[in-house]
Each structure stands twice: as structure tokens, then as C-alpha cells.
N, C-alpha and C positions, 0 to 999 in steps of 0.2 A: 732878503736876496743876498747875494754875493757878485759884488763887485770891484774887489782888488783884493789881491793877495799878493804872499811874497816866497820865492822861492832863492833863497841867498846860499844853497850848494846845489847847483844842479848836478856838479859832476856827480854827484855818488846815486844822481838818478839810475842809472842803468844797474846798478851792483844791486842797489838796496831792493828795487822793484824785478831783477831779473830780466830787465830787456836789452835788446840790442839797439844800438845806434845808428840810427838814421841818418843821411847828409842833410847838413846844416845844423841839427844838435849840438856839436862838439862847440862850432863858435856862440854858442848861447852859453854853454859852459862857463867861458872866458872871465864871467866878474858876476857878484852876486845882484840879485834883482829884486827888490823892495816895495815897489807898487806899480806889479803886473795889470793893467787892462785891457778893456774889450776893445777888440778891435788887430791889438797885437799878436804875432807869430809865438805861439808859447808853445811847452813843450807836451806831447798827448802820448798814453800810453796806449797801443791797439794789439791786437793779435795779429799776424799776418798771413800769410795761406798756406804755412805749415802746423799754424798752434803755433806757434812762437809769441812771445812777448817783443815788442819795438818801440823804441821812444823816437819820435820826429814833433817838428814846429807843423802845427794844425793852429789856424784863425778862429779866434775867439768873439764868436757871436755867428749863430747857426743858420744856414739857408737849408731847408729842404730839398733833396736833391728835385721833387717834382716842379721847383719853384721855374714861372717861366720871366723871362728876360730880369732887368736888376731887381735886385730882391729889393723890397722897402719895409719889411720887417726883418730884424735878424738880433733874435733873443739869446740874451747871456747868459738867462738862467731857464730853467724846465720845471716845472713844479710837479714835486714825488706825487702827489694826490690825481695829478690827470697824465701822467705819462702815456697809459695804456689806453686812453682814448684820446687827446687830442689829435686834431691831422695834422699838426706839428711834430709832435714828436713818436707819436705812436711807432711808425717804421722803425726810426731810430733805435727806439728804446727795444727794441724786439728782436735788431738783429745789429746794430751799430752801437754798442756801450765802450765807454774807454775809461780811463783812470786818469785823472789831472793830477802830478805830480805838487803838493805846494808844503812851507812850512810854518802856515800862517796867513790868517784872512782878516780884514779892516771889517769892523759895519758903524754905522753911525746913529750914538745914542742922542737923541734930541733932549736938548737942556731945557730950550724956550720954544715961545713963537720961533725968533727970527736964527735959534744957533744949534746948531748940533756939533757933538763933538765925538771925535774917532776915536773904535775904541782898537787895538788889534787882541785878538783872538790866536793860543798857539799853546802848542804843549812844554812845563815848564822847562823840560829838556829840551825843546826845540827841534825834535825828531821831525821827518821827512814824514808825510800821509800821503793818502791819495783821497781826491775827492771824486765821487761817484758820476761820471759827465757820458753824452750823447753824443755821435758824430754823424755830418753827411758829407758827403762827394758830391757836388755843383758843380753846372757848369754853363754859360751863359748861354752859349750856344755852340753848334757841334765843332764850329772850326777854334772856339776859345778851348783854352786850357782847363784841367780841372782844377775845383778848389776847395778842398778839405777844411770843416769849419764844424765846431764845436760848442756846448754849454753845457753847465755843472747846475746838475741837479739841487734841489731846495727843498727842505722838509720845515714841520712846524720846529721851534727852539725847543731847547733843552734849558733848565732851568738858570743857566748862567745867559745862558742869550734870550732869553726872555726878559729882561731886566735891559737889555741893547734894546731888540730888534723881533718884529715876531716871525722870520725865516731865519734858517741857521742851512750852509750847506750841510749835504750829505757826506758822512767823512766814514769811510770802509775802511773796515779793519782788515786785517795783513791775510789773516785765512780766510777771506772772502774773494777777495782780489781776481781769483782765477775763475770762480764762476761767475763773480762779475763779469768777467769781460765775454766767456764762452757763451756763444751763441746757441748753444743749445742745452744752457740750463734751462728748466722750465719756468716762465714770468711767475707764478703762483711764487715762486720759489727766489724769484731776484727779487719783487716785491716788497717782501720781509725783510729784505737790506735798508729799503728806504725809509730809515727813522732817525729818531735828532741822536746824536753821540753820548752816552753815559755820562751822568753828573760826576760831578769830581772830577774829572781829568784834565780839563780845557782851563785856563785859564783867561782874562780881557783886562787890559790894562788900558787910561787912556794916553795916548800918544800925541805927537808932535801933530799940528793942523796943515805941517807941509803937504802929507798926505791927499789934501784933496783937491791936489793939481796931478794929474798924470803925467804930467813934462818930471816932476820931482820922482827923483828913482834912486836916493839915498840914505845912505844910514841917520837920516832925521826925521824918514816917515816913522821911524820903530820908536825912536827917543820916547820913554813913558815922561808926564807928564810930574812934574814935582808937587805940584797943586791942583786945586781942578776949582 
């Protein structure tokens, strides 16, 4: 699964990915972010109703837009293997895809029974990716507000996260991006994106255990670990 990442320059989200910026983006900019969770306004890459690229804060963990009164499921992650048939995400994936801007993601390798220990996951340059995620428009009822909410897809590991974890997100590369998101590439055809990331590139380090408090959102979740 993928459940916290970190996105520590969002400003150069919009230049590196080609979008435009949404209100409320700019103050997310303001300082970098270490252990992003579910639940939180993060940043989402969509198309908008000219083909454009736009980055805006979409909630992270998804309702259905068909869902009726409060959701009580609301999944962080979508699994690449049933996207095109679950009734979760089917819609989504078919015609609502986006790009999660991040530059690095935690999973947790179990030592024992009772410990597991974080590991983070990132390119040794620390380059900007996007991870391959689903969105909907909810809304509770017709006189509430809508609420745009999101999850990042999960494929089996790739030989470094295998050794973590047996999911690794989905991470697209830079000339995919755009039919990722276009709504009228063919699925036979988005499908083929959803596989684990090429060995050798990714590196996992283990890291500081502040990490697995989401109140901690500092340069000590990243600190690698001198011993293990």
C-alpha cells in the first residue's frame, strides 16, 4: 500500500508537471511537507475543461461520487489489478485519473512480531514524480458543498520493494503523464501503465520512527537511520 509520502518542493509542482494553479495551492507551497497523510488536502494534478493541466488540494481517501449520505469507506489506495471492475473505482478510473505530485513515499518493513521499521523510498536525486491516482466529486447531499477526493493506485513490488512490502505505488513516467490523465485514451491502453517501476532506479533507506505519527511533519521523518 502507500500510505505517506513526502512532497518537500511543492513550488516547482506546477513548472515541472506543466499545470496551472488552483486557489489554495500557493499556500501549500509555503514550507516543505514530510509525512503527507490520508485524510489531508494534498496537492492533485487534473485536466480541466479545456485540456489543460491544473494542480489544486483534492482530499485524500476517496468516496464515490454515487455514495449516498456519509461515506464509511473511503480507500487511500485502489488496486491496479481490479480498477476496471471494481464498483469503487471502475468510473473513476475510466474517466477521472490524475497525477499525485510526491518526492518520496514510506512503507514499513516488519523486523519482528511486535516491530516494524520505516523504510522511505525516492530517487537518489530526489526528483519530483507523479504517482498514478483516481478522483471523484461527492457530495452529501444536494444543498452540501462538493468534495473532491482521491487515491493512488498500487501495483505488485518491484524487486527493491519486495524486500519492504508486497505493494509498491504506481509511479508514471514523464511521457505518460498526458495520456494518463486524458480521458480518452483507450483503458487497454492506460492499463499497460499500471506496473511496479524499473529496478535500479528507486532507492529505500531506513529512517527516523518519528514517521509514524502523522502529527510529525519534519525533517526527522527522512533522517536514515545510522544502525538498524
Amino acid at each position: 500500500m502507500c500510505g505517506r509520502y513526502t512532497l518537500r518542493r511543492a513550488a516547482l509542482v506546477g513548472s515541472l508537471f506543466d499545470a496551472a494553479s488552483l486557489p489554495g495551492f500557493e499556500e501549500f507551497t509555503e514550507r516543505p511537507r514530510f509525512n503527507l497523510a490520508p485524510s489531508l488536502e494534498l496537492p492533485v494534478i487534473r485536466l480541466n475543461k479545456t485540456g489543460g493541466r491544473a494542480v489544486g488540494l483534492v482530499r485524500w481517501g476517496l468516496i464515490p461520487h454515487w455514495n449516498k449520505g456519509k461515506a464509511k469507506a473511503q480507500p487511500i489506495n485502489a488496486r491496479a489489478e481490479t480498477l476496471a471492475t471494481s464498483g469503487m473505482f471502475k468510473q473513476a478510473f475510466a474517466r477521472r485519473r490524475c497525477l499525485v505530485p510526491a518526492d518520496g513515499f514510506y512503507e514499513w518493513r516488519r523486523v519482528d512480531a511486535k516491530t516494524k521499521q520505516p523504510m522511505f523510498a525516492h530517487f537518489p536525486d530526489d526528483r519530483l514524480f507523479g504517482f498514478a491516482g483516481v478522483w471523484e466529486r461527492w457530495r452529501e447531499s444536494k444543498e452540501a458543498e462538493c468534495l473532491d477526493t482521491f487515491a493512488i493506485i498500487t501495483t505488485t513490488p518491484n524487486k527493491l520493494m519486495a524486500e519492504i512490502h508486497d505493494r509498491m505505488p504506481v509511479i508514471l513516467r514523464p511521457e505518460d503523464y498526458q495520456r494518463w490523465l486524458d480521458p480518452e485514451t483507450p483503458l487497454q491502453d492506460v492499463e499497460k501503465m499500471l506496473k511496479p517501476y524499473a529496478d535500479g532506479e528507486l532507492e529505500a533507506v531506513p529512517v527516523n520512527r518519528a514517521v509514524n505519527s502523522p502529527r510529525n511533519d519534519t525533517p526527522d521523518c527522512i533522517e536514515p537511520l545510522t544502525s538498524q
